[in-house]
PDB file of the backbone (N, CA, C, O) and the ligand in Angstrom, with CONECT records:
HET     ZN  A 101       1
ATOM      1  N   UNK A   1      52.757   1.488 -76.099  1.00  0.00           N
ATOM      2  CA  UNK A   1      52.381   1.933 -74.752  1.00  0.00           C
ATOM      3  C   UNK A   1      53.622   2.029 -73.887  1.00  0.00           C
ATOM      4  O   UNK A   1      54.404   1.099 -73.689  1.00  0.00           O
ATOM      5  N   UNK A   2      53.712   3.201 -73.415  1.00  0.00           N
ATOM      6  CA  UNK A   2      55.168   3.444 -72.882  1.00  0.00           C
ATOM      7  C   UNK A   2      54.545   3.387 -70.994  1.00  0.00           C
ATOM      8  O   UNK A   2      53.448   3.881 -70.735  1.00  0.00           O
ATOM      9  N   UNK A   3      55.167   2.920 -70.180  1.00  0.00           N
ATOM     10  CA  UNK A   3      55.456   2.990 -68.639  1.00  0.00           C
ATOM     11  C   UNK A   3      55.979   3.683 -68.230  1.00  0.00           C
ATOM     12  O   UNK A   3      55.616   3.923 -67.078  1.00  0.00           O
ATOM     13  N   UNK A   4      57.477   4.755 -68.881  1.00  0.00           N
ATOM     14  CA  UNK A   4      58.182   5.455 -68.006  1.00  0.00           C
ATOM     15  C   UNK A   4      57.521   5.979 -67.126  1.00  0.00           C
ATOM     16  O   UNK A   4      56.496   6.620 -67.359  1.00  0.00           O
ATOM     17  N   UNK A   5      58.121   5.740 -65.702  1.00  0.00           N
ATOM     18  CA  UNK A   5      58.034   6.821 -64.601  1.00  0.00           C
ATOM     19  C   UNK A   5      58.679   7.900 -64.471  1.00  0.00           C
ATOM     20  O   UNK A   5      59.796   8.091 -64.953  1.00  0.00           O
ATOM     21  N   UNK A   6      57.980   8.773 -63.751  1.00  0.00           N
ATOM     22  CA  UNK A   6      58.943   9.843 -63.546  1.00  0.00           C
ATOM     23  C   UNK A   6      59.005  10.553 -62.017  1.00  0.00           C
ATOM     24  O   UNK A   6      58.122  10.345 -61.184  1.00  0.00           O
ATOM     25  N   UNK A   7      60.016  11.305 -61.796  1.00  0.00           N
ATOM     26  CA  UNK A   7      59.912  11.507 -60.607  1.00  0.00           C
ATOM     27  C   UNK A   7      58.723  13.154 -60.033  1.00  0.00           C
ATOM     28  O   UNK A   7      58.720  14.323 -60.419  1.00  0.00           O
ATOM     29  N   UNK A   8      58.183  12.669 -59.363  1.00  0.00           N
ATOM     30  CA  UNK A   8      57.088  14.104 -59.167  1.00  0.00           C
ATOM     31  C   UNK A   8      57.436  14.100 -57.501  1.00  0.00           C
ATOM     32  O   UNK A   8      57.917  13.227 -56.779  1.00  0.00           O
ATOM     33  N   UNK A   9      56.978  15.455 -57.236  1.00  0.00           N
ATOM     34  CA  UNK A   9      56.368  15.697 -56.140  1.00  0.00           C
ATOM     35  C   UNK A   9      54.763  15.516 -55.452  1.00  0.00           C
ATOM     36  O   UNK A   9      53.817  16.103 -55.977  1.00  0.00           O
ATOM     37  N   UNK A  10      54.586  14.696 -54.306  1.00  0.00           N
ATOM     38  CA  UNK A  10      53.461  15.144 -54.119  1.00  0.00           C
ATOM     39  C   UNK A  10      52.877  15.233 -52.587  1.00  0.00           C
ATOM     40  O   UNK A  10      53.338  14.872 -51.504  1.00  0.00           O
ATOM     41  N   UNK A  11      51.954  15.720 -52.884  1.00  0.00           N
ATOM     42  CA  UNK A  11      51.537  15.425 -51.029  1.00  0.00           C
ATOM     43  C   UNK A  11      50.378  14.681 -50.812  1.00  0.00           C
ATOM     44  O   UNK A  11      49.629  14.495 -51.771  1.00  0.00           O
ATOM     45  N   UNK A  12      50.052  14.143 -49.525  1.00  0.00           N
ATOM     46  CA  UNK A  12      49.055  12.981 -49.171  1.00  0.00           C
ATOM     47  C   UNK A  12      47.896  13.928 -48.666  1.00  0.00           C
ATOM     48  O   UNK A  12      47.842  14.648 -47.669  1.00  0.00           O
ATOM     49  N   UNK A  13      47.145  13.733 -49.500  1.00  0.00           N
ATOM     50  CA  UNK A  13      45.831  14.450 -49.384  1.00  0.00           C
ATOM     51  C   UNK A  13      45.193  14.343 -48.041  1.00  0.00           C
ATOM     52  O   UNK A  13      45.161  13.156 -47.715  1.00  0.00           O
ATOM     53  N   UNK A  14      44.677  15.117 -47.144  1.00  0.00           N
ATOM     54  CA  UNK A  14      44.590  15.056 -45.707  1.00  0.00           C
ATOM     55  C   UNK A  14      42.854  14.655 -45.274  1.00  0.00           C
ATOM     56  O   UNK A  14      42.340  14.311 -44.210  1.00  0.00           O
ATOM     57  N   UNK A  15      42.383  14.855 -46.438  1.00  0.00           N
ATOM     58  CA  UNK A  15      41.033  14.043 -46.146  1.00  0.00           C
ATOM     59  C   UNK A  15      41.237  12.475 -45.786  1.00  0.00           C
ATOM     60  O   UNK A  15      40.931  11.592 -46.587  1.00  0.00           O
ATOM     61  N   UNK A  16      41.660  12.272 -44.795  1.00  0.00           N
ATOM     62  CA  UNK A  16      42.027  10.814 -45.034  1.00  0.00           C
ATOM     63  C   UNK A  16      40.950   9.878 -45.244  1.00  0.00           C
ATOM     64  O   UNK A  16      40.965   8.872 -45.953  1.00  0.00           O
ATOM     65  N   UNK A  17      39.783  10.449 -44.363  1.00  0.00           N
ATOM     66  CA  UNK A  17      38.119   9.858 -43.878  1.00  0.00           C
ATOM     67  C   UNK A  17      37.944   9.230 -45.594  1.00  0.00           C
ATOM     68  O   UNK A  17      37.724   8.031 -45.768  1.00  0.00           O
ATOM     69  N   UNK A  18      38.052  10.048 -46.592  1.00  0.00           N
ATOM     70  CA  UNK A  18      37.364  10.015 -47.851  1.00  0.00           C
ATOM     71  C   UNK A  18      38.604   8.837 -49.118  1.00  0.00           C
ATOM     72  O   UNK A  18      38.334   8.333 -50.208  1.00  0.00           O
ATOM     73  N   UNK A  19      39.852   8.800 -48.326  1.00  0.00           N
ATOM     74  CA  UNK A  19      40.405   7.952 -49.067  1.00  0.00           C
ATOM     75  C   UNK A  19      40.877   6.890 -48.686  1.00  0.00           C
ATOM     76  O   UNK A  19      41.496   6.192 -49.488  1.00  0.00           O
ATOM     77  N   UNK A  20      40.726   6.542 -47.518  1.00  0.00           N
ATOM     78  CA  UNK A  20      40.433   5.576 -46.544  1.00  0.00           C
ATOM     79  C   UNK A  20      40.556   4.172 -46.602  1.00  0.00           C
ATOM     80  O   UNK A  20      41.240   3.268 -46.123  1.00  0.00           O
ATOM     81  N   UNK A  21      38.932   4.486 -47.951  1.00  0.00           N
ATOM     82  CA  UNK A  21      38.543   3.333 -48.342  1.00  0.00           C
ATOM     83  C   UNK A  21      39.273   2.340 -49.399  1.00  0.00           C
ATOM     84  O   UNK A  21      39.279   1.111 -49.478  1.00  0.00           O
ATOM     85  N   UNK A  22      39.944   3.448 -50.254  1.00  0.00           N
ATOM     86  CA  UNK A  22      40.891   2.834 -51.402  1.00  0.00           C
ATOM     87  C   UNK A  22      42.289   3.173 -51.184  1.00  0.00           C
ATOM     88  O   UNK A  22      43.056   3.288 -52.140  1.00  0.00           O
ATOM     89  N   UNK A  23      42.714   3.359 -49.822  1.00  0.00           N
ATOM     90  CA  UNK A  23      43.940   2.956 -50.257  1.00  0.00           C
ATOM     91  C   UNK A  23      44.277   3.311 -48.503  1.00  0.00           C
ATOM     92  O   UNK A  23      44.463   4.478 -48.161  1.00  0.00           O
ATOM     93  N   UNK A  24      44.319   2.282 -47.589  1.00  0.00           N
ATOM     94  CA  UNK A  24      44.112   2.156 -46.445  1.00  0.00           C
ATOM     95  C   UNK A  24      46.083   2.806 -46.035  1.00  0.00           C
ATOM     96  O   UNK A  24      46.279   3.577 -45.095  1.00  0.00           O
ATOM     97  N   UNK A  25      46.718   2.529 -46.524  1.00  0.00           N
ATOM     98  CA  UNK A  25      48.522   2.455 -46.215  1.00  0.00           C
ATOM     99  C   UNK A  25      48.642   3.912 -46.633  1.00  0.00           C
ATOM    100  O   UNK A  25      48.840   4.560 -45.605  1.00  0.00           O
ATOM    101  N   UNK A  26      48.614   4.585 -47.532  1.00  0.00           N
ATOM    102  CA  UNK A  26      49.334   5.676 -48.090  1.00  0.00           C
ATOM    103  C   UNK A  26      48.600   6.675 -48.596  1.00  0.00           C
ATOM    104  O   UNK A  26      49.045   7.372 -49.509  1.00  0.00           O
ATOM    105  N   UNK A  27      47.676   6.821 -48.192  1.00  0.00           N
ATOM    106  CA  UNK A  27      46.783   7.384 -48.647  1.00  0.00           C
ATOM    107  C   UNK A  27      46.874   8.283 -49.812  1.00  0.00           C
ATOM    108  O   UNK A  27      47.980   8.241 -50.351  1.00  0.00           O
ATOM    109  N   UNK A  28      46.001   9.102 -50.363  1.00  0.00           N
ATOM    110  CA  UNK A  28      45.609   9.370 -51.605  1.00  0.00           C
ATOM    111  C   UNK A  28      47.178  10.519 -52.008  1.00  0.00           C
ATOM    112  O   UNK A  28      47.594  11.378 -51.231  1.00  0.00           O
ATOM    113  N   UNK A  29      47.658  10.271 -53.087  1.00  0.00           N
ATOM    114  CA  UNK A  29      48.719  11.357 -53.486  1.00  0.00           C
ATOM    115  C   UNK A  29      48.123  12.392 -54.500  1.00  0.00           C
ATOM    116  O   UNK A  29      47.485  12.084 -55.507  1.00  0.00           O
ATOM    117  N   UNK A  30      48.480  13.917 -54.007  1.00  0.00           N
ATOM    118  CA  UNK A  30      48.087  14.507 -55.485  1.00  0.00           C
ATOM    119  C   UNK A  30      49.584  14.874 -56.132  1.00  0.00           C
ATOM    120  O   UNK A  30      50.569  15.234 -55.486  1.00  0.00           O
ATOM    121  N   UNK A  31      49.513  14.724 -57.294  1.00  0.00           N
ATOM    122  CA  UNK A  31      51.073  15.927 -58.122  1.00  0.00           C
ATOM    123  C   UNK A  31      51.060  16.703 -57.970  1.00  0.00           C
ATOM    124  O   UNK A  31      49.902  17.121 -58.004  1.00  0.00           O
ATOM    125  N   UNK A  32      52.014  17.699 -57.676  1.00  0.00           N
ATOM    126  CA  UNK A  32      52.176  18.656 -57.861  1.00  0.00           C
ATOM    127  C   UNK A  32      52.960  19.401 -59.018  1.00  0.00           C
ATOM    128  O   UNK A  32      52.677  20.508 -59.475  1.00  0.00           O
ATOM    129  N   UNK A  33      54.094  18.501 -59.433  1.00  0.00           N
ATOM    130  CA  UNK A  33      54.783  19.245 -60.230  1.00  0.00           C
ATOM    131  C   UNK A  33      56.239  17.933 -60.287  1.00  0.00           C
ATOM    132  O   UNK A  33      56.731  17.223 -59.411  1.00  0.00           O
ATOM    133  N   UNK A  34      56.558  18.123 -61.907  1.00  0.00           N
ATOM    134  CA  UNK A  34      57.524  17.016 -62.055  1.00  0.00           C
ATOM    135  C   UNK A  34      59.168  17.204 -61.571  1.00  0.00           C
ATOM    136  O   UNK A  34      59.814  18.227 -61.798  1.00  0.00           O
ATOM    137  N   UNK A  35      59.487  16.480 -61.144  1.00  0.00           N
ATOM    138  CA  UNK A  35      61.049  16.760 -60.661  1.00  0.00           C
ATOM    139  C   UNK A  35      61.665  15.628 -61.079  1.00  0.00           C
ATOM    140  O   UNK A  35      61.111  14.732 -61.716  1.00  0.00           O
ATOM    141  N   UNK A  36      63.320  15.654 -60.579  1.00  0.00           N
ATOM    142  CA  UNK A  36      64.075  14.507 -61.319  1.00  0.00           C
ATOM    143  C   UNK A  36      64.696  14.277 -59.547  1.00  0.00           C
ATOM    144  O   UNK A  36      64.715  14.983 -58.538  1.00  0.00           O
ATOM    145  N   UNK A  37      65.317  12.352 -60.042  1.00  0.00           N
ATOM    146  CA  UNK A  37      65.860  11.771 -58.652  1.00  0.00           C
ATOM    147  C   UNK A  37      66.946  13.221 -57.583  1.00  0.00           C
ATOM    148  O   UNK A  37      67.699  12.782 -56.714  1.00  0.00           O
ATOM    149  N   UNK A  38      66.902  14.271 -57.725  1.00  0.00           N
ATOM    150  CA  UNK A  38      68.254  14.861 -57.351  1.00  0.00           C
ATOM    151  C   UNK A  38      67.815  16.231 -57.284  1.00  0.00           C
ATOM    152  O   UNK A  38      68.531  16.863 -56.507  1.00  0.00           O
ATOM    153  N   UNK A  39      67.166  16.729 -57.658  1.00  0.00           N
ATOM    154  CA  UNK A  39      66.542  18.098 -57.469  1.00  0.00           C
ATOM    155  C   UNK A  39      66.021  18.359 -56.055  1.00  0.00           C
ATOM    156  O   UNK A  39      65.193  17.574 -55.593  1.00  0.00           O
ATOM    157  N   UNK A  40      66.470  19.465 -55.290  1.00  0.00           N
ATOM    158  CA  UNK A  40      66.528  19.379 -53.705  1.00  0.00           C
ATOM    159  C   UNK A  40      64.906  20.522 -54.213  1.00  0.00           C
ATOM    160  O   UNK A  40      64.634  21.250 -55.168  1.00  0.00           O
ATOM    161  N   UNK A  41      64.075  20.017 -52.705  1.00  0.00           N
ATOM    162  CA  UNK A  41      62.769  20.538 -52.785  1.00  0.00           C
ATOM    163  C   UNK A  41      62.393  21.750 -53.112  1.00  0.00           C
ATOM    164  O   UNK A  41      63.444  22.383 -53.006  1.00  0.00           O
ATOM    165  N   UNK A  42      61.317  22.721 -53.546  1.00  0.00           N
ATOM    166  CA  UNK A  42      61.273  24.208 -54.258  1.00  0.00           C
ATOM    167  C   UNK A  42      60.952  24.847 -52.993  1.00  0.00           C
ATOM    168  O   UNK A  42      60.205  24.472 -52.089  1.00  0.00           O
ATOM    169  N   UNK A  43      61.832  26.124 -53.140  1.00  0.00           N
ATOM    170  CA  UNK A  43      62.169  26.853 -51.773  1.00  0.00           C
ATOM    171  C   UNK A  43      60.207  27.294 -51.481  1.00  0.00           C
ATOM    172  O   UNK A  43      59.574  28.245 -51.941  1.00  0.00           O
ATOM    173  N   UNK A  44      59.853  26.452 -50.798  1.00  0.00           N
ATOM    174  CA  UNK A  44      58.330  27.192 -50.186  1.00  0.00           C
ATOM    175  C   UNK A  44      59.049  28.118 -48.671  1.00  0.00           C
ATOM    176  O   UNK A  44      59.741  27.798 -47.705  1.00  0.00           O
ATOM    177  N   UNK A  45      58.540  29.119 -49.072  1.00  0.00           N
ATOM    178  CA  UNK A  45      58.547  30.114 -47.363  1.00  0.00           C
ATOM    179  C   UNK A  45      57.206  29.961 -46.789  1.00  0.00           C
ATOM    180  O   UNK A  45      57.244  30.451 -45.660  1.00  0.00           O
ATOM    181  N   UNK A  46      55.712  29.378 -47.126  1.00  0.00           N
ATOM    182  CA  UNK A  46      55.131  29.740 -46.774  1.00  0.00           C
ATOM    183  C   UNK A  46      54.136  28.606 -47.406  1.00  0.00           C
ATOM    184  O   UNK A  46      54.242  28.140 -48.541  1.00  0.00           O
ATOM    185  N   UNK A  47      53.014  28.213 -46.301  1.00  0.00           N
ATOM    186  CA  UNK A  47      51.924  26.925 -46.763  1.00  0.00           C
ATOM    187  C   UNK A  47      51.329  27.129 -48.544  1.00  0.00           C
ATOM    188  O   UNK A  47      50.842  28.043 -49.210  1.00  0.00           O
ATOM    189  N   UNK A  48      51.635  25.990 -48.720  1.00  0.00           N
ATOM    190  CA  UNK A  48      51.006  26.046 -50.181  1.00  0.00           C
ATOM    191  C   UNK A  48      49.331  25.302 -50.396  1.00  0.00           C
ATOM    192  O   UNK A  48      49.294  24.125 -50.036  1.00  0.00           O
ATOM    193  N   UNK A  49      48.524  25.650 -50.722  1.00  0.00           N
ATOM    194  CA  UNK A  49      47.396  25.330 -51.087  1.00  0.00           C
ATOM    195  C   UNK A  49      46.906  24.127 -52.145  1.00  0.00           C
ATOM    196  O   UNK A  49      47.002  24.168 -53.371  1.00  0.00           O
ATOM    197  N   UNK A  50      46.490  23.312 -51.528  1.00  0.00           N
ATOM    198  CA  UNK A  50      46.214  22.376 -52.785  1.00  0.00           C
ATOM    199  C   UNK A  50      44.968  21.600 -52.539  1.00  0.00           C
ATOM    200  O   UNK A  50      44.486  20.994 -51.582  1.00  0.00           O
ATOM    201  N   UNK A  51      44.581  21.887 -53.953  1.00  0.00           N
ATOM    202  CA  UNK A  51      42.998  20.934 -54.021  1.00  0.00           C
ATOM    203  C   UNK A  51      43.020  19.472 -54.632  1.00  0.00           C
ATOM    204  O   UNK A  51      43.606  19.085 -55.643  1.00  0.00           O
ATOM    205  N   UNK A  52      42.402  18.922 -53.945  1.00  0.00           N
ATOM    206  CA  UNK A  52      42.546  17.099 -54.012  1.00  0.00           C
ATOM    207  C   UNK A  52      41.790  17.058 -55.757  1.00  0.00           C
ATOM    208  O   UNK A  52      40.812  17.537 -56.332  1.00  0.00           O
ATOM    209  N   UNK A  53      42.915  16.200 -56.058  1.00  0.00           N
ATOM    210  CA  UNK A  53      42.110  15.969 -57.637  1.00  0.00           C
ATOM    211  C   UNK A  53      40.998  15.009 -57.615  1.00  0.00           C
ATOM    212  O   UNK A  53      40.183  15.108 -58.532  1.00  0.00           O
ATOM    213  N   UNK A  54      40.812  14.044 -56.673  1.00  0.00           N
ATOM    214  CA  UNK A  54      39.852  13.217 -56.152  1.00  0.00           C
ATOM    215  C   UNK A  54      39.017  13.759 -55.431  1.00  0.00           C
ATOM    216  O   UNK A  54      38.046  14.131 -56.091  1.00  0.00           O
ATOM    217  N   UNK A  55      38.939  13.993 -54.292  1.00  0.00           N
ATOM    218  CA  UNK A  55      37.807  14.394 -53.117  1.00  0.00           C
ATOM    219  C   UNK A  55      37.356  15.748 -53.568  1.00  0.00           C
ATOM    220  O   UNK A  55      36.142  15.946 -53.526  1.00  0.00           O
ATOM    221  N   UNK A  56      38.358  16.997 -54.117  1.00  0.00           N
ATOM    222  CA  UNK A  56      37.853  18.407 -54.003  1.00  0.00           C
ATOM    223  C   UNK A  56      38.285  18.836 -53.213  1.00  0.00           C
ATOM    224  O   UNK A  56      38.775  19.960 -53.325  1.00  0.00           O
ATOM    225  N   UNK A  57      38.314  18.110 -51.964  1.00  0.00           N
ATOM    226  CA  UNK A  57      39.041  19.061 -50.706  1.00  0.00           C
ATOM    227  C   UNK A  57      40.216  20.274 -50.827  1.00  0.00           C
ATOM    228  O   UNK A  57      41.008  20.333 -51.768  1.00  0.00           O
ATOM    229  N   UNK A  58      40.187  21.076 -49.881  1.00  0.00           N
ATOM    230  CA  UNK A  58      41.402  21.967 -50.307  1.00  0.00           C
ATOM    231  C   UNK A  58      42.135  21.959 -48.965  1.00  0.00           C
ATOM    232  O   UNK A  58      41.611  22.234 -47.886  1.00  0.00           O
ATOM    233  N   UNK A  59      43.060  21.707 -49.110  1.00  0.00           N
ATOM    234  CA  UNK A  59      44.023  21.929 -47.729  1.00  0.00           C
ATOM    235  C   UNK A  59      45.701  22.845 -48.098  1.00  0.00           C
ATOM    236  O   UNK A  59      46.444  22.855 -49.080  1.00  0.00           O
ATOM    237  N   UNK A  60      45.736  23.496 -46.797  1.00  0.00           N
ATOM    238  CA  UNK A  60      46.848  23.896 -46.611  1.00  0.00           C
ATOM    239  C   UNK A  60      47.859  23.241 -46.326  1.00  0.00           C
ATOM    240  O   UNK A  60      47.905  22.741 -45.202  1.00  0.00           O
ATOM    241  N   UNK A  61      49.030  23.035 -47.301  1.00  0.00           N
ATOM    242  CA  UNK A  61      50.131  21.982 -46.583  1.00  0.00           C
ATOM    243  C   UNK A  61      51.444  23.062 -46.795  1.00  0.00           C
ATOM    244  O   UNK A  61      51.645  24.093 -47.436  1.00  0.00           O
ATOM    245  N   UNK A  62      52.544  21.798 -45.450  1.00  0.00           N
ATOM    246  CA  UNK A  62      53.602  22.554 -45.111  1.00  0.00           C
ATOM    247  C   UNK A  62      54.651  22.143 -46.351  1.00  0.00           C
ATOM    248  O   UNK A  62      54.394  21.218 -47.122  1.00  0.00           O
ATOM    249  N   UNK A  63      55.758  22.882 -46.433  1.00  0.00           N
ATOM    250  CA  UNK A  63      56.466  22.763 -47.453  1.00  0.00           C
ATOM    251  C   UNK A  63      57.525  21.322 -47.368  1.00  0.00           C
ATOM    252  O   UNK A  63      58.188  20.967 -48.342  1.00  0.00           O
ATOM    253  N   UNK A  64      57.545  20.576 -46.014  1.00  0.00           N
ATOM    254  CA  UNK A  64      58.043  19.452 -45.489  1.00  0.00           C
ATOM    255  C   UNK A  64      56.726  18.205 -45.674  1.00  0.00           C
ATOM    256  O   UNK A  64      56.818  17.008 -45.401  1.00  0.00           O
ATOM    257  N   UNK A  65      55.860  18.740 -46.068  1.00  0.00           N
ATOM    258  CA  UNK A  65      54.943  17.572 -46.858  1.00  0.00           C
ATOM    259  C   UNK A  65      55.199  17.336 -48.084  1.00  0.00           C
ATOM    260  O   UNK A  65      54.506  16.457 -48.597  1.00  0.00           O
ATOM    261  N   UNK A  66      55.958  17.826 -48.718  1.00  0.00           N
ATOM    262  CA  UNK A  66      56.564  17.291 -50.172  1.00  0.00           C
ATOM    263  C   UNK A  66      57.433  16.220 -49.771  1.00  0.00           C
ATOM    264  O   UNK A  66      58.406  16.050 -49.036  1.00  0.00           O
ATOM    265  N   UNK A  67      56.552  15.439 -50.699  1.00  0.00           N
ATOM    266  CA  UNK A  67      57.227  14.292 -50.682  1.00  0.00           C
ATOM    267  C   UNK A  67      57.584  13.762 -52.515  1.00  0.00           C
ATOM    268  O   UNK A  67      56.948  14.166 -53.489  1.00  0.00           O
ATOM    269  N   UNK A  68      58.731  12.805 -52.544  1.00  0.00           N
ATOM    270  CA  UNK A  68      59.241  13.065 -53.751  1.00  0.00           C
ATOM    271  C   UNK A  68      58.731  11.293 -54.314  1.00  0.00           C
ATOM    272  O   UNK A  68      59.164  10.326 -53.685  1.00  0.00           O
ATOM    273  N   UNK A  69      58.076  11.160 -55.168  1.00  0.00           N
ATOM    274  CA  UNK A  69      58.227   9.689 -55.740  1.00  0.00           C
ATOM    275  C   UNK A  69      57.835   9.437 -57.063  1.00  0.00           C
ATOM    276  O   UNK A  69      57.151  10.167 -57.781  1.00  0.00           O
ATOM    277  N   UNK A  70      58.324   8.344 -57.326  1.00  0.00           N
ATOM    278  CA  UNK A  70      58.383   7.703 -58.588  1.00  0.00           C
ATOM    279  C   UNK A  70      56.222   7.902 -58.951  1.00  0.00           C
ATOM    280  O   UNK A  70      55.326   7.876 -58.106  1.00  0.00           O
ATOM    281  N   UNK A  71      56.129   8.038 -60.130  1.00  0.00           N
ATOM    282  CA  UNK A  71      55.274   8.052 -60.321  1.00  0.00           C
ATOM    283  C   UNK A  71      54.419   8.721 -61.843  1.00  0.00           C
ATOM    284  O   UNK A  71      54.460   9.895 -62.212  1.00  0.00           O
ATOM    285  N   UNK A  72      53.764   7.703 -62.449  1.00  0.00           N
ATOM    286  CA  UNK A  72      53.569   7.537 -63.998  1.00  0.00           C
ATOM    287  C   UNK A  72      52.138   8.678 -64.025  1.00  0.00           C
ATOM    288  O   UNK A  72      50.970   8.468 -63.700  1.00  0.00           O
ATOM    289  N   UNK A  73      52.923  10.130 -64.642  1.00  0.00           N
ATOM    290  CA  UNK A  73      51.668  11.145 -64.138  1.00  0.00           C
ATOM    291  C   UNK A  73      50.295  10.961 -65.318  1.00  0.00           C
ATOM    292  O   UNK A  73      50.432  10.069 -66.155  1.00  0.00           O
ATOM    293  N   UNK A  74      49.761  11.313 -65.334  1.00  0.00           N
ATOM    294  CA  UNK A  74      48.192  10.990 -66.270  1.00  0.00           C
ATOM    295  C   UNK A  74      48.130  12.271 -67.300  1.00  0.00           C
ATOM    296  O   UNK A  74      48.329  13.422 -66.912  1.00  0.00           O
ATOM    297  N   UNK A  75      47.866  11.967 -68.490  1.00  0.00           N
ATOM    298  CA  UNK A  75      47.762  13.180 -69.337  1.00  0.00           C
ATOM    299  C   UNK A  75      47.162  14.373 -69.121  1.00  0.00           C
ATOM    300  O   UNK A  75      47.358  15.454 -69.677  1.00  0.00           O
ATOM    301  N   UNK A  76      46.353  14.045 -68.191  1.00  0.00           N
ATOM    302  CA  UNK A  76      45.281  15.360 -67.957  1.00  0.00           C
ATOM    303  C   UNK A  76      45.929  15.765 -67.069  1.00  0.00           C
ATOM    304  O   UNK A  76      45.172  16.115 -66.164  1.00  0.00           O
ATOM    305  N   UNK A  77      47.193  15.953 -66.762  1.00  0.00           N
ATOM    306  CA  UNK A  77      48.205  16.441 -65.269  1.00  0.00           C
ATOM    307  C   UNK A  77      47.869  18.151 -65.798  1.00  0.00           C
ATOM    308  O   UNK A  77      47.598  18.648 -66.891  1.00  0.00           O
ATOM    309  N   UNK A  78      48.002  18.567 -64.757  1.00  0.00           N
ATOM    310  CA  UNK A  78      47.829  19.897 -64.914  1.00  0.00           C
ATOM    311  C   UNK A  78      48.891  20.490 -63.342  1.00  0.00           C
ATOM    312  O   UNK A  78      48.472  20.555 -62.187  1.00  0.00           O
ATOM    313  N   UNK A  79      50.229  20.826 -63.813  1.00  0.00           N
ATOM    314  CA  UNK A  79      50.773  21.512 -62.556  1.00  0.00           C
ATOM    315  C   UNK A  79      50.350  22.247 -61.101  1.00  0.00           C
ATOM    316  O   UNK A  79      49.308  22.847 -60.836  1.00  0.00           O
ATOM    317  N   UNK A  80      51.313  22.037 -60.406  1.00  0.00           N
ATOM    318  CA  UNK A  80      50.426  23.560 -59.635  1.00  0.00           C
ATOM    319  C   UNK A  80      50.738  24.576 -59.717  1.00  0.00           C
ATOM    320  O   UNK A  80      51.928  24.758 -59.972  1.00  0.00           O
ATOM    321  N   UNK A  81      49.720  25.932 -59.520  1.00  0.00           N
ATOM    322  CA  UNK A  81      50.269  27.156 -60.458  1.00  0.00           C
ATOM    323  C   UNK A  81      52.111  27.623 -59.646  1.00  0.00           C
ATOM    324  O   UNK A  81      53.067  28.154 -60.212  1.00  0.00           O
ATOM    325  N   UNK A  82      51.985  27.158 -58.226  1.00  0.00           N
ATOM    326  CA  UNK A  82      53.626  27.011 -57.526  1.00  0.00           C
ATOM    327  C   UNK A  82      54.911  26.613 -58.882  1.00  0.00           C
ATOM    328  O   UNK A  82      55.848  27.241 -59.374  1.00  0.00           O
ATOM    329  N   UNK A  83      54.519  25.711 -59.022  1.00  0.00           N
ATOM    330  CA  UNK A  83      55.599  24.731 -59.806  1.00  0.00           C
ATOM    331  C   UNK A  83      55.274  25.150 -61.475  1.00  0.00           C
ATOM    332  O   UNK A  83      55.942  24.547 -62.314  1.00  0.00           O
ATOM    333  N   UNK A  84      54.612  25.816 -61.789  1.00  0.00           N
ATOM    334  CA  UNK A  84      54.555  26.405 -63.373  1.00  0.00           C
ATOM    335  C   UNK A  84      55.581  27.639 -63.379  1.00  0.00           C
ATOM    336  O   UNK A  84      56.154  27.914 -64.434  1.00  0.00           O
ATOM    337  N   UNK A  85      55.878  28.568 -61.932  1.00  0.00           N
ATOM    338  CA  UNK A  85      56.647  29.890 -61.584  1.00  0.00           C
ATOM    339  C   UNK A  85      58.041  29.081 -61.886  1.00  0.00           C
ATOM    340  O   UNK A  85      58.937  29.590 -62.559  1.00  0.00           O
ATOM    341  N   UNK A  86      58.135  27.705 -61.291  1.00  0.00           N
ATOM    342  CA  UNK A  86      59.750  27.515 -61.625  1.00  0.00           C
ATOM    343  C   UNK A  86      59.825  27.413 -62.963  1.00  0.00           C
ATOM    344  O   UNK A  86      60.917  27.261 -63.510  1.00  0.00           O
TER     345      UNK A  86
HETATM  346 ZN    ZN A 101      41.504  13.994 -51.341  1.00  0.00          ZN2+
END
């Protein structure tokens, strides 16, 4: 059983009402797409779309909501179609 982390991108899912409950500080993260400690953010010109892998929700986020962290992604990761173009 391996732990490596790795470094991803992600953003904090904006339903906050719905994640609230489990995780009161930081609320819910989705992946977006894997990166390394040093890779400067993917040129977005324009809001990117993303659906909560938890709630369903879909929100529009800004390209300064990427946020970069350590984090052990789950096999069933599935990119976003953004980050499959790089
Ligand atoms: Zn959500």
């Amino acid at each position: 059983m391996s732990f490596d982390s790795q470094y991803v991108w992600v953003v904090v899912c904006k339903n906050q009402k719905f994640h609230k409950r489990q995780n009161l500080f930081f609320g819910h993260k989705i992946p977006l797409g894997e990166t390394d400690a040093i890779m400067p953010p993917p040129a977005l010109d324009d809001l990117i779309h993303v659906r909560c892998d938890d709630c369903g929700q879909e929100y529009a986020y800004h390209p300064k909501d990427l946020v970069r962290i350590e984090l052990e992604l789950p096999d069933t990761f599935a990119p976003h179609p953004f980050f499959l173009q790089m």
